[in-house]
RODO-2510 file (C-alpha; in nm, 4 decimals, decimal comma):
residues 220
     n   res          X          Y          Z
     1     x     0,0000     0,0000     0,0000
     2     x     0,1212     0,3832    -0,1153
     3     x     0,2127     0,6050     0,1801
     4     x    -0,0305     0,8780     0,2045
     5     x     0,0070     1,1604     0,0392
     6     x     0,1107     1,4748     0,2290
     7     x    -0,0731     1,7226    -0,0242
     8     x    -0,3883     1,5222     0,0415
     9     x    -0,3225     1,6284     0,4038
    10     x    -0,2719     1,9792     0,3088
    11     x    -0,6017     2,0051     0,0957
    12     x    -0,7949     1,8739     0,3650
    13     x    -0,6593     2,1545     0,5698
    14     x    -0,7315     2,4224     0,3092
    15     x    -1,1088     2,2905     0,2878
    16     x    -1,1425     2,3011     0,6810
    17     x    -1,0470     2,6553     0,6997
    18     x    -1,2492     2,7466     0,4276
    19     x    -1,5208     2,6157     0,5950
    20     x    -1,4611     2,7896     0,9434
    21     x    -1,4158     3,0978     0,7703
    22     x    -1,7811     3,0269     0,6363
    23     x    -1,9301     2,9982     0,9615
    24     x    -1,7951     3,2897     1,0780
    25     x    -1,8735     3,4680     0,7876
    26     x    -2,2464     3,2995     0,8052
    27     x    -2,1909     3,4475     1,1839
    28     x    -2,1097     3,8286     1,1451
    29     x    -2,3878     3,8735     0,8301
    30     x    -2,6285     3,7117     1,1311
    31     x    -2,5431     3,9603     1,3443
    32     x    -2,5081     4,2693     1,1058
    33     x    -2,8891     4,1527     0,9915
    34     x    -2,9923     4,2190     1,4047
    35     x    -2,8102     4,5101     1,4370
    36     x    -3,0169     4,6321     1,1003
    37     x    -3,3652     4,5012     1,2246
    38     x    -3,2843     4,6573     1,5763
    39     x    -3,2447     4,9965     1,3716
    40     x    -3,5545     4,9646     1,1821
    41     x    -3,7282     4,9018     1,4878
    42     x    -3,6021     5,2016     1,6486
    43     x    -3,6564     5,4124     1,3498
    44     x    -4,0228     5,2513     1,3593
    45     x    -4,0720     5,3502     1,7767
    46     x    -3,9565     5,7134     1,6602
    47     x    -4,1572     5,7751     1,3638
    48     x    -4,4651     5,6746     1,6036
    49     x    -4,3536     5,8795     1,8889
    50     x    -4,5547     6,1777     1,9317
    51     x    -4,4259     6,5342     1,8681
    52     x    -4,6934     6,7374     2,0456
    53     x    -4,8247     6,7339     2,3976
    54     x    -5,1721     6,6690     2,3076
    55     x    -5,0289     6,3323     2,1332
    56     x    -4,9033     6,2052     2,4682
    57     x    -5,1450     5,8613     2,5713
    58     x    -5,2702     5,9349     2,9749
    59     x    -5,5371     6,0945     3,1658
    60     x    -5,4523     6,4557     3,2566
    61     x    -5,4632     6,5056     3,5906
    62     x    -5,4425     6,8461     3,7238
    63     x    -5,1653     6,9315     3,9621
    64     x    -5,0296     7,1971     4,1588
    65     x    -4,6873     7,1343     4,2281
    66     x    -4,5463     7,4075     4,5217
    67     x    -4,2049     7,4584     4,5376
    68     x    -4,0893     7,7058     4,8782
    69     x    -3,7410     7,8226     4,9463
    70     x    -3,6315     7,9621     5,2743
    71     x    -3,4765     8,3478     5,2413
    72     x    -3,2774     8,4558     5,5697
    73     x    -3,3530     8,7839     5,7039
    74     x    -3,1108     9,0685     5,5777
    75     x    -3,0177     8,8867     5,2558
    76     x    -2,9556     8,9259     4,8707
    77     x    -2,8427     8,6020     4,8014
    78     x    -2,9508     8,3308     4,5706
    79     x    -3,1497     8,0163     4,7034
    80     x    -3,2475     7,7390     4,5332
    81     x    -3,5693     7,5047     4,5387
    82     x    -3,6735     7,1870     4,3233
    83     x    -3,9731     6,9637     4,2282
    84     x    -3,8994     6,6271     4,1154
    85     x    -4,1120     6,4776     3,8735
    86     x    -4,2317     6,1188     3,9684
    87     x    -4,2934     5,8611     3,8107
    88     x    -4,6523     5,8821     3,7246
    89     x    -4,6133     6,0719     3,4343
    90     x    -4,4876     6,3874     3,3052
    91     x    -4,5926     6,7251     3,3980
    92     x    -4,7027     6,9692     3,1536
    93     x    -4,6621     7,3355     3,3240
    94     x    -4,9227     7,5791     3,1927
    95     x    -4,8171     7,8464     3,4286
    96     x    -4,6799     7,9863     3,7632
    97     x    -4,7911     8,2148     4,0689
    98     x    -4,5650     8,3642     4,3513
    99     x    -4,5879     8,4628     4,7102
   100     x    -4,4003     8,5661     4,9797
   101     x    -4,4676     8,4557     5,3719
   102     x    -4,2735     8,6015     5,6634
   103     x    -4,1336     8,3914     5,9558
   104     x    -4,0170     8,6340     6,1630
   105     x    -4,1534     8,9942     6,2701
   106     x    -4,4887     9,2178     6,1862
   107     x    -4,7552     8,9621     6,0093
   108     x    -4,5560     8,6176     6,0925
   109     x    -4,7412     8,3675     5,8378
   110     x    -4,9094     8,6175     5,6405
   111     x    -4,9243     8,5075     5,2394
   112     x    -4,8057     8,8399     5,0391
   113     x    -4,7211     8,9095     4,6909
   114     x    -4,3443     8,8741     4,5797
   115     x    -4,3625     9,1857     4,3846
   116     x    -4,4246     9,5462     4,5138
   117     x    -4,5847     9,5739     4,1557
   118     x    -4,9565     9,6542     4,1567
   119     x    -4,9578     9,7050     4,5782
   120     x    -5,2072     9,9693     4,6555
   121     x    -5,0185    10,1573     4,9571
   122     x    -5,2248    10,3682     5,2004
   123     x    -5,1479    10,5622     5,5319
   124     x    -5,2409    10,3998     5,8177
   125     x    -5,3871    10,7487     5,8971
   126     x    -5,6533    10,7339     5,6859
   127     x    -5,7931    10,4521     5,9118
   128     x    -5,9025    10,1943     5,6499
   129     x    -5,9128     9,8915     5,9151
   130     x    -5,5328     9,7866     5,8338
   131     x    -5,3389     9,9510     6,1561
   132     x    -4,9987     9,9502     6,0152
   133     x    -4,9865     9,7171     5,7291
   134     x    -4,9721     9,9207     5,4625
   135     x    -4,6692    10,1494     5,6622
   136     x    -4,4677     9,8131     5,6841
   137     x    -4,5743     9,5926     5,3490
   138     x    -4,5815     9,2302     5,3683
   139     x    -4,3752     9,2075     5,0305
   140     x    -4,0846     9,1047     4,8651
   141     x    -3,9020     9,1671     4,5022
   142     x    -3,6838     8,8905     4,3022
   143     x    -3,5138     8,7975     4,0274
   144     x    -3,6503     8,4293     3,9343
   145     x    -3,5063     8,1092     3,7396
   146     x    -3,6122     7,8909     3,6176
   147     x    -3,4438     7,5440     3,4889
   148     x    -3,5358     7,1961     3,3750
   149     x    -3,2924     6,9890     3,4313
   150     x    -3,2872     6,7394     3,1893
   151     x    -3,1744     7,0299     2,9886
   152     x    -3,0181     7,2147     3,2824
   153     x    -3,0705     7,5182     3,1458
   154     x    -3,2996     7,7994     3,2351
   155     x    -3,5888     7,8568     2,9551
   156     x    -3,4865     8,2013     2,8676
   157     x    -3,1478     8,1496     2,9576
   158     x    -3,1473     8,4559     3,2362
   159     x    -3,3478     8,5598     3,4797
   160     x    -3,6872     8,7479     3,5240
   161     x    -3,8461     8,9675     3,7605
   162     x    -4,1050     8,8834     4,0075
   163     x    -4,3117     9,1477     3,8779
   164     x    -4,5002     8,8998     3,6977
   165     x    -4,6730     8,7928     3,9454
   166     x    -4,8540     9,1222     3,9538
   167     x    -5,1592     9,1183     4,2166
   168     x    -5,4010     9,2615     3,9677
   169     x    -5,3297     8,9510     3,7713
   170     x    -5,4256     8,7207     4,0707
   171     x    -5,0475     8,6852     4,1364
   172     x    -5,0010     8,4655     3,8567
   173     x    -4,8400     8,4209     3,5129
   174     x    -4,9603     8,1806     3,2121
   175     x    -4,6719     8,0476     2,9851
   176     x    -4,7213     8,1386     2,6124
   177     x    -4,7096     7,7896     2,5261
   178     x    -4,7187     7,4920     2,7601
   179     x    -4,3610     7,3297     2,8666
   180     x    -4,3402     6,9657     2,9568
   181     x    -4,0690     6,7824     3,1991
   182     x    -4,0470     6,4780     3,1173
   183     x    -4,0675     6,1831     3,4089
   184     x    -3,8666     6,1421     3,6244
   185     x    -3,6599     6,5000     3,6296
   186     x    -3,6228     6,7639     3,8036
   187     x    -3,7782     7,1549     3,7863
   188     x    -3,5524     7,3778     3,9518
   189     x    -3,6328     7,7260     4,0579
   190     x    -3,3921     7,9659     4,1933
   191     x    -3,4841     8,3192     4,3682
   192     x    -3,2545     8,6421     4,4698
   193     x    -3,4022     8,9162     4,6733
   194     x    -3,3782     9,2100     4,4967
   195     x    -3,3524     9,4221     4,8309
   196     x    -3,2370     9,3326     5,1310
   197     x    -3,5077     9,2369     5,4373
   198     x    -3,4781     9,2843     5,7655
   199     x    -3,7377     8,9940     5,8573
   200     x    -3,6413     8,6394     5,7024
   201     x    -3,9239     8,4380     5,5390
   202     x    -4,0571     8,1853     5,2830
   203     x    -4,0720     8,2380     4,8826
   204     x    -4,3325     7,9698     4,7053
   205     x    -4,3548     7,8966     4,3335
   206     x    -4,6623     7,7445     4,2332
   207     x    -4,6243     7,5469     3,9185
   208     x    -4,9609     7,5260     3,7364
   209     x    -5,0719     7,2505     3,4982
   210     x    -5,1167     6,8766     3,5145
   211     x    -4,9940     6,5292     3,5258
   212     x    -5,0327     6,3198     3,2074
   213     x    -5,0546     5,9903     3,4072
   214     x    -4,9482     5,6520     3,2202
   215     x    -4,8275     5,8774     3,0144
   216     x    -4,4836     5,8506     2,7514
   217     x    -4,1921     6,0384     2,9645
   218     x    -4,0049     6,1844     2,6387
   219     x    -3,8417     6,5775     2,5784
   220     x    -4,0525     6,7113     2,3060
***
């Protein structure tokens, strides 16, 4: 019998790479073809994702969310106050009112405006019932801020006065067009006195608008 031949040896070789270099071949289109379907999927999810507020699936709940931040007495610094958004849903903000409580001195606990805009002042002399309030104003003035953090950046990018809040306009202000956070973030709001006070006291932000519960979290 012939000894074997070693180019048979070396063919055999050649065909066994070629066919591991097959599989893995067969392998990586495999996985290119799920990386592509994965991609058409997502571009599928985004095409159907809505672009306006209205579009977002949930009951709208309405929803007050308060946010207070604690000014010392004598002070012109900035303080800062959040709201984090839960998990319920996002919350669409329609608008925002302001007031301004003292904790210590004349009217302790008193609700005020945070804006000497639109105050009617009057003497104590002329005896309207008031004794000294309108001598020693429970009010404040500030410059506000106010950021979203999942964009962490304030929506006008500086800030605006209190004056907003005017009391003729029932100490509120309505947003031109709604602004949603999404879930789970956080709305930040930042005050500085715009005088100092001798009495120290509470600032609160009321964020108006509602909860879209169940609802897609996303950043229009």
């Amino acid at each position: 019998m012939a000894p074997p031949n070693p180019q048979d040896f070396s063919i055999d070789a050649r065909v066994n790479a070629l066919y591991a270099q097959q599989r893995k071949d067969r392998q990586s289109l495999a996985d290119a073809l799920k990386v592509i379907d994965e991609l058409k999927a997502m571009a599928r999810q985004s095409a159907d994702a809505p672009t306006l507020i209205s579009q977002i699936p949930g009951k709208r709940v309405p929803y007050l969310a308060q946010i207070e931040i604690t000014i010392t007495a004598s002070s012109t610094a900035r303080a800062e106050g959040t709201y984090p958004v839960s998990q319920d849903g996002p919350f669409v903000c329609t608008g925002a009112a302001m007031f301004w409580r003292r904790t210590t001195g004349a009217y302790t606990g008193w609700w005020g405006p945070a804006t000497t805009v639109g105050q009617k002042m009057a003497a104590a002399s002329q005896q309207i019932g008031f004794d000294t309030l309108f001598d020693n104003p429970i009010v404040h003035s500030f410059n506000v801020e106010l950021t979203d953090t999942a964009s962490d950046r304030q929506w006008q990018n500086q800030a605006f006065a209190s004056a907003i809040f005017n009391p003729e306009n029932g100490y509120m202000f309505m947003w031109p067009v709604q602004y949603l956070f999404p879930t789970n973030t956080v709305a930040k709001l930042a005050v500085t006195p715009t005088a100092a006070q001798s009495v120290a006291g509470v600032v609160a932000v009321i964020l108006l608008g509602y909860k879209i519960v169940q609802g897609a979290g996303y950043q229009p």
